[in-house]
C-alpha positions as a printed NumPy array, in Angstrom:
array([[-20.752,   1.676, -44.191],
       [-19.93 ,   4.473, -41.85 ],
       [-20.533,   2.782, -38.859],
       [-18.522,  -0.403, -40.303],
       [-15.807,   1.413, -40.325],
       [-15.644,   3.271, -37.235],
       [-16.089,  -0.655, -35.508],
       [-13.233,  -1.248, -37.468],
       [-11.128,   1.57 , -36.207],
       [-12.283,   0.943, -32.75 ],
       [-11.402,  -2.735, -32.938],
       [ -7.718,  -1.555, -33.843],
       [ -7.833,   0.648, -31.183],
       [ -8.626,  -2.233, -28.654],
       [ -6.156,  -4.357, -30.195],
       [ -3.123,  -2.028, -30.394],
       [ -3.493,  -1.226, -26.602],
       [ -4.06 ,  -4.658, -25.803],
       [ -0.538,  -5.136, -27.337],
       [  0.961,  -2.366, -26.062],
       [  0.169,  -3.417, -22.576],
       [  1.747,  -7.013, -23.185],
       [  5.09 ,  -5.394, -24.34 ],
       [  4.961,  -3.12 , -21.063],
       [  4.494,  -5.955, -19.165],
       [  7.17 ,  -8.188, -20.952],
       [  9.893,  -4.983, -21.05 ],
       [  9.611,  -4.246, -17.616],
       [ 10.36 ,  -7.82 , -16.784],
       [ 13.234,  -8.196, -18.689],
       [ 14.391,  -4.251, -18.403],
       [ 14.961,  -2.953, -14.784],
       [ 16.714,   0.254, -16.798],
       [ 13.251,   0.797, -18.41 ],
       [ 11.508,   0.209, -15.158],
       [ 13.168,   2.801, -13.684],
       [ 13.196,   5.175, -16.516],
       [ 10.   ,   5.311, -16.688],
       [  9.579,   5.764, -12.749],
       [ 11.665,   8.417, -12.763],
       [  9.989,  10.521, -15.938],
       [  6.693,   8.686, -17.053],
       [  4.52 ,   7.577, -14.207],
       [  5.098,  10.973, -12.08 ],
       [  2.943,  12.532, -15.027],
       [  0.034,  10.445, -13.682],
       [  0.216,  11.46 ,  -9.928],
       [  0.494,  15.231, -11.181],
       [ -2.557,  15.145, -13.586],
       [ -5.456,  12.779, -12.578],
       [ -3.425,  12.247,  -9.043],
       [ -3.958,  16.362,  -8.333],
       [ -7.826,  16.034,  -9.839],
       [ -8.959,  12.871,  -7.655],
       [ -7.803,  14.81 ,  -4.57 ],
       [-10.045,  17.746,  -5.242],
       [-12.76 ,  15.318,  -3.404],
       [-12.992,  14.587,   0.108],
       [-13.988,  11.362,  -0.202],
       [-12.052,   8.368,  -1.702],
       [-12.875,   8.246,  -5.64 ],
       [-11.555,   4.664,  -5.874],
       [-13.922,   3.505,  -3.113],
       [-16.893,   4.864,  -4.987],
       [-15.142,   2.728,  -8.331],
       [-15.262,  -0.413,  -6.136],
       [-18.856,   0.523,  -5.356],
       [-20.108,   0.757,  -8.805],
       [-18.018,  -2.395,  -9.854],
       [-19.897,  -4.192,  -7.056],
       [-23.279,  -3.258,  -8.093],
       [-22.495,  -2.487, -11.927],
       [-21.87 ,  -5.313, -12.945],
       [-24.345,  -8.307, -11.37 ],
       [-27.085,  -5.481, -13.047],
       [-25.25 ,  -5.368, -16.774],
       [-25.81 ,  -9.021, -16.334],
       [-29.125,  -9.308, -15.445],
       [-30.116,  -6.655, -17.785],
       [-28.478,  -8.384, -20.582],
       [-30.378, -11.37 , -19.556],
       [-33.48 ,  -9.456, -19.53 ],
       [-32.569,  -7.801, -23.434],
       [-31.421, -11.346, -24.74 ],
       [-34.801, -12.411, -23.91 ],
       [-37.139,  -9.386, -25.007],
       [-35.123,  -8.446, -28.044],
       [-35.492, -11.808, -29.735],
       [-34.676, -10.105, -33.731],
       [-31.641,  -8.314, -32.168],
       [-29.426, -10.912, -29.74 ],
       [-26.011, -10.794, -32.002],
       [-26.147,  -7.125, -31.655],
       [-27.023,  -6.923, -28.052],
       [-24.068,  -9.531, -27.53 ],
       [-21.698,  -7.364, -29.268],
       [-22.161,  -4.414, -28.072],
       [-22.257,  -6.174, -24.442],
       [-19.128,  -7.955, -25.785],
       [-17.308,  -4.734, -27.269],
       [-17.657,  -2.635, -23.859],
       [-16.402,  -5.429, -21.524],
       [-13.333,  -5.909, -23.669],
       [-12.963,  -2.362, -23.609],
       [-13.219,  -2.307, -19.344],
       [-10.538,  -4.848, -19.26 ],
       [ -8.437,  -3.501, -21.397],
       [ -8.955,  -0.401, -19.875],
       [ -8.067,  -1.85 , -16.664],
       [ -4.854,  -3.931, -17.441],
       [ -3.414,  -0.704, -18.869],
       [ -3.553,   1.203, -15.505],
       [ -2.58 ,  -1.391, -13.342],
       [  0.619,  -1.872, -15.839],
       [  1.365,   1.643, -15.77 ],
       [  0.418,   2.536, -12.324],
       [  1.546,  -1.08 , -10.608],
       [  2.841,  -3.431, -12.632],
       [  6.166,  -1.703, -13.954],
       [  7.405,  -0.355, -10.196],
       [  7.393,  -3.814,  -9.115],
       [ 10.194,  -4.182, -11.435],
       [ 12.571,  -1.291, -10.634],
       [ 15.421,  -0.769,  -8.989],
       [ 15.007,  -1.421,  -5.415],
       [ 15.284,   1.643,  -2.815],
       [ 18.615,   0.383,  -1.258],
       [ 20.335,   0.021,  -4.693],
       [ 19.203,   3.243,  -6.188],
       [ 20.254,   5.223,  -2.698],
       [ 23.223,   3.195,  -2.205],
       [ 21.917,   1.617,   1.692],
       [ 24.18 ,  -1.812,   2.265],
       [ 22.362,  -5.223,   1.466],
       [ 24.505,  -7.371,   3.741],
       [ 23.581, -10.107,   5.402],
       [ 22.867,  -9.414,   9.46 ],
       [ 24.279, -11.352,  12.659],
       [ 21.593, -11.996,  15.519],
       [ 23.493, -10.041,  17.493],
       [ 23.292,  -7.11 ,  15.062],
       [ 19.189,  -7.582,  15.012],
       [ 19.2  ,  -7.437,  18.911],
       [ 21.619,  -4.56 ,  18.813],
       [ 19.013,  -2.474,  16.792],
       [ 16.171,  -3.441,  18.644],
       [ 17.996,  -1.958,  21.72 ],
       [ 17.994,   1.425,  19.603],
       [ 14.92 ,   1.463,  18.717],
       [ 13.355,   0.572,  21.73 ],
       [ 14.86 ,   3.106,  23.816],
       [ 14.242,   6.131,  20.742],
       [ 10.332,   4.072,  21.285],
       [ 10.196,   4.688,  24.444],
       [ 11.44 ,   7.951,  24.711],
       [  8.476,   9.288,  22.378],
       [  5.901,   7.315,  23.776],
       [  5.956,   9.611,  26.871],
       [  5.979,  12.746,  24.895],
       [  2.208,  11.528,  22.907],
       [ -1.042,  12.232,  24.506],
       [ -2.321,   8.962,  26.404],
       [ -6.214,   8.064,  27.356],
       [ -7.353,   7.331,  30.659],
       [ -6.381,   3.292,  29.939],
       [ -2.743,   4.07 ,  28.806],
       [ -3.68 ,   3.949,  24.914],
       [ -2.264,   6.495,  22.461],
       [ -4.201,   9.355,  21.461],
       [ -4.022,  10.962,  18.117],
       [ -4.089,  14.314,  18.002],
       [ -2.34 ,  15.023,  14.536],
       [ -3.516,  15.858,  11.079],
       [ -3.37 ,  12.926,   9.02 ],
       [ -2.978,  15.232,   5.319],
       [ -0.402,  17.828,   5.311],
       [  1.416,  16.807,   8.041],
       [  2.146,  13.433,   6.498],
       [  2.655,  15.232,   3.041],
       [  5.105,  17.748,   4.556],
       [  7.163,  14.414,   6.386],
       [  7.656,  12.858,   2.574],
       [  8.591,  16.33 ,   0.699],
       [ 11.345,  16.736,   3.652],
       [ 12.589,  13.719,   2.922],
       [ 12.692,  14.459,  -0.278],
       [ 15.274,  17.101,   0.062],
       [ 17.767,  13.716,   0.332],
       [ 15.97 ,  11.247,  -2.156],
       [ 14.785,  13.04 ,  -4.876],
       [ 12.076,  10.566,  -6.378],
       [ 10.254,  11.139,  -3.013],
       [ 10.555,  14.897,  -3.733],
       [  7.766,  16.745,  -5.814],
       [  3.739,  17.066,  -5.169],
       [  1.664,  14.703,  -3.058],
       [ -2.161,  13.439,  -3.116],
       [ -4.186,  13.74 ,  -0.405],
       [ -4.274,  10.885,   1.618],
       [ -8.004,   9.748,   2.768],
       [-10.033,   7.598,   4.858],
       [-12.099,   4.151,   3.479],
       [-15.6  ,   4.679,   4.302],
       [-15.578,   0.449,   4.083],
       [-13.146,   0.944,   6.552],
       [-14.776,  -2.221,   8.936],
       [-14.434,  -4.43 ,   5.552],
       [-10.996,  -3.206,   5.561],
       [-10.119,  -4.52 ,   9.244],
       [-11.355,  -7.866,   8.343],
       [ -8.493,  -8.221,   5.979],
       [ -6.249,  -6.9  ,   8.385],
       [ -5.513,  -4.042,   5.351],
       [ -4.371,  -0.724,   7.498],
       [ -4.069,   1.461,   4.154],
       [ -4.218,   0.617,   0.238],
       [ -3.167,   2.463,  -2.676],
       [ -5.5  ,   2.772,  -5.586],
       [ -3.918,   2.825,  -9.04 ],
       [ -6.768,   3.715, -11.18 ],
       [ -7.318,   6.822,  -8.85 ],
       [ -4.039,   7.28 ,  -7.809],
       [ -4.838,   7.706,  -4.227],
       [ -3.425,   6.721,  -1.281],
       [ -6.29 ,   5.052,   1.4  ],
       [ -6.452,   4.23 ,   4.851],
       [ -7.989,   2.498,   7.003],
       [ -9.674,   5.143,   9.968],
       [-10.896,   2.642,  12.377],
       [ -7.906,   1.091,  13.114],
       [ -5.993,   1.446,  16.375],
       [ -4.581,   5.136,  16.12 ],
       [ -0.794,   4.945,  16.732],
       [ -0.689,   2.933,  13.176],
       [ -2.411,   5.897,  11.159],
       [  0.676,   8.435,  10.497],
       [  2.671,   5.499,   9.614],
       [  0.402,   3.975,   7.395],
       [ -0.581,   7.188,   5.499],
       [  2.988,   7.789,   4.923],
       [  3.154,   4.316,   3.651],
       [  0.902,   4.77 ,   1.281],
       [  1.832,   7.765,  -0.157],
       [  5.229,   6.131,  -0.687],
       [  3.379,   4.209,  -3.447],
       [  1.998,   7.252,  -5.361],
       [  5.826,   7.538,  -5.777],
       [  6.217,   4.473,  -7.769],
       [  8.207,   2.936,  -4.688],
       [  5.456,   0.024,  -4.747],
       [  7.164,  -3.007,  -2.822],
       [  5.501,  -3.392,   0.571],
       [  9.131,  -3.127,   2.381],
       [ 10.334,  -0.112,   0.679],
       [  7.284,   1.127,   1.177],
       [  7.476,   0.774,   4.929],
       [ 10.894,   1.924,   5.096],
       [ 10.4  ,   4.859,   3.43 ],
       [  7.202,   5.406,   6.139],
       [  9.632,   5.172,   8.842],
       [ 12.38 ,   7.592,   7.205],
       [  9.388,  10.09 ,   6.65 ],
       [  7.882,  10.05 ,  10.318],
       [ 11.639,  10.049,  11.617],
       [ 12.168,  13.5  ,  10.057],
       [  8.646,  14.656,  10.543],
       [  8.456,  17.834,  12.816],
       [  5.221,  16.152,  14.449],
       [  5.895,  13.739,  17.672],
       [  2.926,  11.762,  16.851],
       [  4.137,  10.737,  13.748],
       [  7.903,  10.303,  14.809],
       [  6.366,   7.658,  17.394],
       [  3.871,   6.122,  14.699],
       [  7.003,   4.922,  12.279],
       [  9.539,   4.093,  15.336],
       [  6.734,   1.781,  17.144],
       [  5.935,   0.086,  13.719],
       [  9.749,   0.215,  12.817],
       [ 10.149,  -1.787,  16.426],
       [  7.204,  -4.211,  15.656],
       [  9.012,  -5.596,  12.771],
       [ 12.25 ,  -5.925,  14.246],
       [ 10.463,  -7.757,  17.858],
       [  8.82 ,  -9.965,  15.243],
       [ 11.981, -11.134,  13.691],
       [ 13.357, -11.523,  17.571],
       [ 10.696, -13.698,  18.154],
       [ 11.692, -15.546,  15.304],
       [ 15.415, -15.354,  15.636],
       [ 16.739, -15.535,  19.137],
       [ 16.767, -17.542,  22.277],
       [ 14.186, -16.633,  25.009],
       [ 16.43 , -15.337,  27.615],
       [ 17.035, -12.876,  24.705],
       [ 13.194, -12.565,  23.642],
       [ 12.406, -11.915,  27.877],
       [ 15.296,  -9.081,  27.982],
       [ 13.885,  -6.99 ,  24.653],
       [ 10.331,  -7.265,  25.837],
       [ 11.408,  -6.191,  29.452],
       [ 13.112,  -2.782,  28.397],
       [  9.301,  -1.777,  26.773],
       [  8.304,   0.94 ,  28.265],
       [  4.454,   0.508,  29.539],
       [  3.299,   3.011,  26.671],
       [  4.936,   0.906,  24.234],
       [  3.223,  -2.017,  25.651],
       [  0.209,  -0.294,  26.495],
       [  0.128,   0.232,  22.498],
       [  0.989,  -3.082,  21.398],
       [ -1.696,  -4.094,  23.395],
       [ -4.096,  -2.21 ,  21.816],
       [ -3.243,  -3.038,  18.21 ],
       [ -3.585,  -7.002,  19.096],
       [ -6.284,  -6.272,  20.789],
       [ -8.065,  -4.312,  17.917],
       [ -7.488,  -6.747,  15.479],
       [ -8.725,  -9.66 ,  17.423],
       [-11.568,  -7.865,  18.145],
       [-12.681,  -7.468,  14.44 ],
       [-11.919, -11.377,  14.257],
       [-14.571, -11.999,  17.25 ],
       [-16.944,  -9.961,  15.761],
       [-20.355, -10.787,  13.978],
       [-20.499,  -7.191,  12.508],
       [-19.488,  -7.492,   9.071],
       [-22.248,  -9.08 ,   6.276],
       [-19.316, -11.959,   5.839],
       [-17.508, -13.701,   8.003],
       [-13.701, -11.487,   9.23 ],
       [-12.228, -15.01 ,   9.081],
       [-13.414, -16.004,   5.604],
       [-12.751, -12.048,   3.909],
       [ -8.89 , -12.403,   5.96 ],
       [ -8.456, -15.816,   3.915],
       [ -9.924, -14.654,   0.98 ],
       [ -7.855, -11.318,   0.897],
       [ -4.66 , -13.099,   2.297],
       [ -4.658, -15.793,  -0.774],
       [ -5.403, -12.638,  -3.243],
       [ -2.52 , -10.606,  -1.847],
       [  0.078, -13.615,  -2.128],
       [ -1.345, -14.57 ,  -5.361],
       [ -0.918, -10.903,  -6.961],
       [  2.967, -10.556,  -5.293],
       [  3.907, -13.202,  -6.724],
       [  2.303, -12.699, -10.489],
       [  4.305,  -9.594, -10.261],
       [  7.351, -10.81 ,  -9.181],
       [  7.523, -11.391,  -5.662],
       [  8.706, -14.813,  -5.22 ],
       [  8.242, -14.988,  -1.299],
       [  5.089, -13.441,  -1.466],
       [  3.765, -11.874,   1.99 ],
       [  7.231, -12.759,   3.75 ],
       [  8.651,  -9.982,   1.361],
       [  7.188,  -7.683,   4.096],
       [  9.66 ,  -8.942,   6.499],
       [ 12.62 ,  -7.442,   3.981],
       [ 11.833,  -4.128,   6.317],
       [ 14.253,  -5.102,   8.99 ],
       [ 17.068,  -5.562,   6.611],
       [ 16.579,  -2.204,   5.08 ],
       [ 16.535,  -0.652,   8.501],
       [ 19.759,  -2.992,  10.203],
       [ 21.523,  -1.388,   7.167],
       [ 20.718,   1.77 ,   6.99 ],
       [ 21.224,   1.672,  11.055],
       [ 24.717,   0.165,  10.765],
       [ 25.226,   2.536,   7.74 ],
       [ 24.986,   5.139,   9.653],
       [ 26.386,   4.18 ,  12.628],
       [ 29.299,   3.858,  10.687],
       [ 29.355,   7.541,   9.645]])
């Protein structure tokens, strides 16, 4: 009777969270004042409790999750098999027990990704709740701000250390220096302001290339991943990126933006030159897309041969991993695989224009540019 009972209470349990988490999910689509509520004084808990604990470890917790996912649970199914078969008198047990524990997992694992992902995708946005214009932009403002920030690019790419080919070297920290970027710029948006995780490297970091992923953050961890093989002038950028997330600022273009602001103010010249060239390579990308090629010649023209040199490399990297027969599956089939997920999961959350959301980067920075300017 006793053990009735406690299935009972656990089946409750189960039930009441798996309700909870569909009136989370159906509040924060309908509430952007909840959303950012609970930004503001709920999920901050989370990156000061289990946040602070996962970075006591060198090595990326959520990475060692994916692991034992991987190879968990193909076993749990062949052992079941195996049980189902040998334990003849005792199958309806066996299948709820097996039944109980994977409801539990899910469960488990909707209620972190609605606390830790699914609610920030419905906040306020970063140019609303810091008051940056949304206005529309002229071509000629988008050229006029790829003229800034090529020359502040160029400028910095001759104050980074450079290999024998031309290539930037990185010579920087990629922890506190990154952490101490995002608290300074915290001292003029407080919601970046406060503690930080410990950024860390993929050991998968190959796998990582092939879906042209430079950094991920890891709700169920909270930690904030990147991608170490990459071509280096991406890396402060990225890691800055990503700890943008751990501050509930989980839209890819905010996200970015904020990366840029943080390396910008950083006291490192490494990482001012990481979030200007990455800054420039979404504004040259929306050139490309936007303006006539006497224009398109001009912008590319004024590059210094740093900036080029590390343009370069990134393509260069990345194609490489394409080429390659390295990885146990195909870099073209993982890339489609993990492109189709990522447009898929934007736009369950949200995102109507999926991936192209990215591009909302370069009207964040024309302005905050012309915002400024203006002052």
């Amino acid at each position: 009777m006793k053990s009735i009972k406690s299935v009972k209470k656990s089946t409750w349990i189960l039930l009441g969270l798996f309700v909870l988490c569909i009136i989370l999910n159906v509040t924060s689509w309908i509430s952007t004042s909840f959303c950012d509520w609970y930004r503001e004084h709920i999920f901050p808990i989370w990156t000061n409790s289990y946040g602070r604990l996962t970075s006591l470890v060198p090595f990326s917790f959520g990475e060692i999750l994916i692991g034992i996912a991987v190879v968990g649970i193909p076993l749990s199914v062949i052992l079941l098999i195996v049980l189902l078969i040998i334990k003849k008198g005792k199958r309806k047990r066996i299948g709820r027990i097996y039944g109980f524990t994977y409801l539990w997992i899910i469960v488990a694992i909707a209620m972190i990704q609605t606390l830790n992902c699914f609610i920030l995708y419905h906040c306020s946005t970063f140019a609303t709740t810091y008051n940056i214009p949304q206005e529309q932009y002229a071509t000629e403002q988008l050229v006029e701000l790829c003229d800034y920030l090529t020359q502040q690019t160029n400028s910095l790419s001759e104050q980074v250390q450079r290999n024998e080919e031309g290539g930037f070297v990185l010579t920087a920290d990629l922890d506190e220096t990154a952490q101490a970027a995002l608290e300074k710029l915290g001292e003029e948006y407080p919601q970046l302001a406060g503690y930080y995780v410990t950024p860390k490297p993929i050991i998968a970091s190959y796998f990582m290339s092939q879906q042209y992923l430079m950094g991920i953050y890891f709700p169920f961890t909270m930690e904030a991943n990147y991608n170490d093989e990459m071509y280096p002038s991406n890396m402060p950028n990225t890691i800055c990126h990503e700890l943008a997330h751990t501050k509930g600022f989980i839209l890819e273009d905010e996200a970015s933006f904020i990366a840029f602001l943080a390396c910008s103010v950083s006291d490192n010249v490494e990482y001012q030159y990481s979030g200007h060239l990455s800054a420039l390579k979404y504004v040259l990308s929306q050139v490309r897309s936007n303006c006539d090629e006497e224009t398109i010649s001009q912008v590319y023209a004024n590059l210094a041969p740093g900036v080029v040199a590390d343009i370069n490399g990134n393509s260069a990297y990345w194609q490489s991993v394409q080429e390659s027969d390295r990885g146990l599956i195909s870099s073209e089939t993982v890339a489609e695989v993990s492109d189709k997920a990522m447009e898929a999961s934007l736009r369950l959350n949200g995102v109507e224009d999926g991936k192209q959301s990215y591009g909302r980067m370069v009207d964040l920075l024309i302005n905050y540019y012309f915002m400024n300017k203006a002052d």
